[in-house]
C-alpha positions in Angstrom: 7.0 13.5 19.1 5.2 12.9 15.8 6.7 9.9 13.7 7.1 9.9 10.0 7.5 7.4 7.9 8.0 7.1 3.7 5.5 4.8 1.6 7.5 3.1 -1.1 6.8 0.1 -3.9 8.7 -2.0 -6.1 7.8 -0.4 -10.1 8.1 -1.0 -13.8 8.5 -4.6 -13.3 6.7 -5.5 -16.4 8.4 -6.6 -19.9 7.8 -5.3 -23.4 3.4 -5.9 -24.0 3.1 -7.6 -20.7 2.3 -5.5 -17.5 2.7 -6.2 -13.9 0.7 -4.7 -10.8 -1.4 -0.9 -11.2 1.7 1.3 -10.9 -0.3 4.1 -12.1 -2.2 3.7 -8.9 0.3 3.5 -6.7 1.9 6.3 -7.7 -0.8 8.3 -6.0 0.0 6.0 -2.9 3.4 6.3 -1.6 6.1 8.6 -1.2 9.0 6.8 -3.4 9.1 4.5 -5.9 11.7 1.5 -6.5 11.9 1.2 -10.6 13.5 -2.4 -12.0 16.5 -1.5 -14.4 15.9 -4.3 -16.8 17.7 -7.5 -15.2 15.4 -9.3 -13.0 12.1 -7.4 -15.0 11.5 -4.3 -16.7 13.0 -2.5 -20.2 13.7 0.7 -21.6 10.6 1.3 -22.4 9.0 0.2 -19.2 11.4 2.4 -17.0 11.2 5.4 -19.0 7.1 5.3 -18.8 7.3 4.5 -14.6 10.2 7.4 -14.5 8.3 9.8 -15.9 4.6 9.3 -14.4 6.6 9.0 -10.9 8.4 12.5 -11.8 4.8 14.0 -12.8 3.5 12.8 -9.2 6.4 14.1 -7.2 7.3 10.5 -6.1 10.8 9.7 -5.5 13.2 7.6 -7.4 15.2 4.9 -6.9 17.0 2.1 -8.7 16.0 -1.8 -8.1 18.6 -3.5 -9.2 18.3 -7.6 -9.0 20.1 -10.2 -10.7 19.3 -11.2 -14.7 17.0 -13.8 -14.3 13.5 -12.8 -16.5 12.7 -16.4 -15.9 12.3 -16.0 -12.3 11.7 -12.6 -11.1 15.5 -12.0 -9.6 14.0 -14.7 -7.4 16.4 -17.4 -7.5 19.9 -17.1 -5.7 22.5 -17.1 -7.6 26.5 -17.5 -7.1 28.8 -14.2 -8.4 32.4 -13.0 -8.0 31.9 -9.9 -5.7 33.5 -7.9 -8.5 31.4 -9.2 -11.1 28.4 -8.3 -8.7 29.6 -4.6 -8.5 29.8 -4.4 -12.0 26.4 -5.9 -12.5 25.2 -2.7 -9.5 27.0 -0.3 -11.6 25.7 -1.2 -14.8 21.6 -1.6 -13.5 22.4 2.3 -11.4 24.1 3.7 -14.5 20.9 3.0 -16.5 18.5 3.9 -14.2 20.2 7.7 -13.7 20.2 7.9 -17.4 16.4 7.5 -18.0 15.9 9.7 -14.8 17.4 12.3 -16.0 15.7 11.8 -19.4 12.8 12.3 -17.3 13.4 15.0 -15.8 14.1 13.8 -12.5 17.7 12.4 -10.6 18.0 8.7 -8.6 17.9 9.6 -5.1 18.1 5.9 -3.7 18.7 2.6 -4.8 17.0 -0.9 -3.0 18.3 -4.5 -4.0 15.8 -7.2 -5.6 14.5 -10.3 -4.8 17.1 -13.3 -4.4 19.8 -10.3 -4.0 18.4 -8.2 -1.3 18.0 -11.9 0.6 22.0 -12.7 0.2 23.1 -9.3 1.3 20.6 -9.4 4.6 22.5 -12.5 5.2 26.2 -11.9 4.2 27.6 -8.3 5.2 30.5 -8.9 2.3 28.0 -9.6 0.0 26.0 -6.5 0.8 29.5 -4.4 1.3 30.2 -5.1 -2.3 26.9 -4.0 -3.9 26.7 -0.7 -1.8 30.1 0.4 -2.5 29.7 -0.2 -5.9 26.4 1.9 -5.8 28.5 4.7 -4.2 31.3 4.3 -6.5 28.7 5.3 -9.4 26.5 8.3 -7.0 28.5 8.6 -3.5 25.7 10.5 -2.1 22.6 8.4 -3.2 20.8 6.3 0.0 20.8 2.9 0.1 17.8 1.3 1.5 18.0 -1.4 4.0 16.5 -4.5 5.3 16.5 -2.8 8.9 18.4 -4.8 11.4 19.7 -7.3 9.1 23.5 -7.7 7.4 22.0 -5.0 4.9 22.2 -2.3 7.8 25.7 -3.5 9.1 27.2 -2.9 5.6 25.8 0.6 5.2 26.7 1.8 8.6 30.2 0.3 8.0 30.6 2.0 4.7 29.1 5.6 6.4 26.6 6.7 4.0 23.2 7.4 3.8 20.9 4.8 4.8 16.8 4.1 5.3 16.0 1.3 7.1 13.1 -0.5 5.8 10.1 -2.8 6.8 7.4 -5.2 4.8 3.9 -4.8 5.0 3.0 -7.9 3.6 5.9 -10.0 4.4 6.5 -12.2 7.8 9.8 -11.7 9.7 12.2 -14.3 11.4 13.3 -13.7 14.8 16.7 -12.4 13.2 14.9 -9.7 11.2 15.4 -11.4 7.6 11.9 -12.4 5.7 10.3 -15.4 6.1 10.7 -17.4 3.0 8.1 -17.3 0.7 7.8 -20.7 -0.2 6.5 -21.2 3.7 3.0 -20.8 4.7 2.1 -17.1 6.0 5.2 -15.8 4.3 3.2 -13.4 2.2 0.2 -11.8 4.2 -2.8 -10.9 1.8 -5.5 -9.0 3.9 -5.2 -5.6 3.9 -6.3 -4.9 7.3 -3.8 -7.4 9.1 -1.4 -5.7 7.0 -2.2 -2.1 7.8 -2.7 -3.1 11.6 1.1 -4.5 11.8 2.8 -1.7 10.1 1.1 0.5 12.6 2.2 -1.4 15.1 5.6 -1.8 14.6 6.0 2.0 13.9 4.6 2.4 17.4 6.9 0.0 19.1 9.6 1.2 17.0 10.2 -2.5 16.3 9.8 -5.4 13.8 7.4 -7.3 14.8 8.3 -11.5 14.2 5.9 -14.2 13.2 6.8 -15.5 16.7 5.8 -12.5 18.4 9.3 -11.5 19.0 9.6 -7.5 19.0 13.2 -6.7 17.5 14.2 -2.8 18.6 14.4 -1.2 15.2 15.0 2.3 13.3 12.0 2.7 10.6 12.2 4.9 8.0 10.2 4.0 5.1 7.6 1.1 4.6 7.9 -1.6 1.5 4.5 -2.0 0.0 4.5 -4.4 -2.8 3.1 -3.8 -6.3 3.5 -7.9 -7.6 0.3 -9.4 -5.7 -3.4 -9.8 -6.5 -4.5 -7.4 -3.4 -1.0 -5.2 -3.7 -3.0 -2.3 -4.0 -5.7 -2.7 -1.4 -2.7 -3.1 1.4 -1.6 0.1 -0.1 -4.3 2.0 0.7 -5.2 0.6 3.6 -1.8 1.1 5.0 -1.5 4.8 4.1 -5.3 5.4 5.8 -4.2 3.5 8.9 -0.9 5.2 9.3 -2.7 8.4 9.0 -5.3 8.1 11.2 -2.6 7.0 14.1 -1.4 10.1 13.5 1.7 8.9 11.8 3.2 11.3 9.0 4.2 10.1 5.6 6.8 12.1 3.5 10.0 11.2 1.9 12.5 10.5 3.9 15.2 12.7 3.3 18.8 13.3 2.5 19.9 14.3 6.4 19.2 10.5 6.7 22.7 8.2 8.0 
């Protein structure tokens, strides 16, 4: 059976005059695009320009909502009243549809940031409360998911749409959640290590740990970072692997649960 898998990469994470990453470039990359809605990075303007390039090269779109810290890059963990935290989800998708549709194009998936997306792979309630918040705004949008982590027990318990999702460049624990960065080999930086793994763990079916540890795993689409020095190298070199394992890369689609 042929395996298919989507490409996707956090976007318009830049601010005002300053830039971050070649998002032009990785637009003719991967499959679907993950656009910041202001808090953690990103603006009006910034969103609007990414919304409309990804539109132009068929990509699709989804909302990357993170917590408002410009300072650090939705990177630091921070303490919020669940309702407050849906309101914040709300708020970040609400925009996001807006410039879509401005652009000619709809939201089809939405991805937590950063510090968030680490709290809600850990803590189910956490996660719960950002997703149902997400489908209180667009019930039939698909949240993507750490795969195998709190992030996927959330969805599944709230029935909707899901894509479970590996890292190329990031190391795994042997629970599934992300090495931290601040630990050495957190962040991998060689494109060909990178594109070797990701192969491999479509293959197995299975994130692959920093121990070695295979963890049994749905895989649906493939993170591939925009924010690092050799973001787009990995890129390509993951797309060219995948393809010449034979491995399909498309969209994934809205039959996904």
């Amino acid at each position: 059976m042929t395996k298919t898998v989507d490409l996707n990469a956090d976007m318009g994470e830049g601010f005002g005059p300053w830039s971050m990453g070649d998002d032009a470039a990785l637009l003719n990359v991967v499959t679907s695009a993950n656009i910041a809605c202001g808090f953690h990075a990103g603006d009006w303007d910034v969103m609007a320009r990414i919304m409309r390039a990804a539109v132009e090269q068929g990509v699709g779109l989804g909302a990357h909502p993170g917590f408002a810290d410009l300072q650090g890059f939705g990177r630091r963990r921070m303490q919020l009243p669940h309702d407050s935290l849906a309101n914040m989800i709300r708020y970040q998708l609400g925009a996001a549809q807006a410039m879509a549709r401005a652009a000619g194009g709809e939201i089809r998936h939405l991805k937590l940031h950063g510090a968030l997306a680490n709290m809600a792979a850990e803590n189910s309630a956490l996660a719960l409360a950002c997703y149902a918040a997400a489908l209180s705004v667009a019930p039939q949008i698909i949240i993507v998911v750490l795969a195998g982590t709190a992030q996927q027990t959330a969805a599944q318990q709230l029935g909707c749409k899901t894509a479970c999702e590996i890292f190329a460049d990031r190391a795994y624990n042997d629970d599934a959640t992300l090495v931290d960065r601040s630990l050495p080999g957190a962040v991998i930086h060689d494109p060909e290590t990178a594109a070797k793994r990701v192969v491999e763990m479509i293959q197995a079916g299975a994130i692959i740990a920093k121990s070695g540890t295979h963890i049994p795993s749905r895989i649906d689409t493939i993170c591939l970072h925009g924010d690092t020095p050799c973001a787009l190298d990995i890129a390509r070199h993951c797309k060219t692997a995948l393809e010449t394992a034979g491995i399909v890369i498309s969209q994934f689609d809205y039959a996904l649960t």
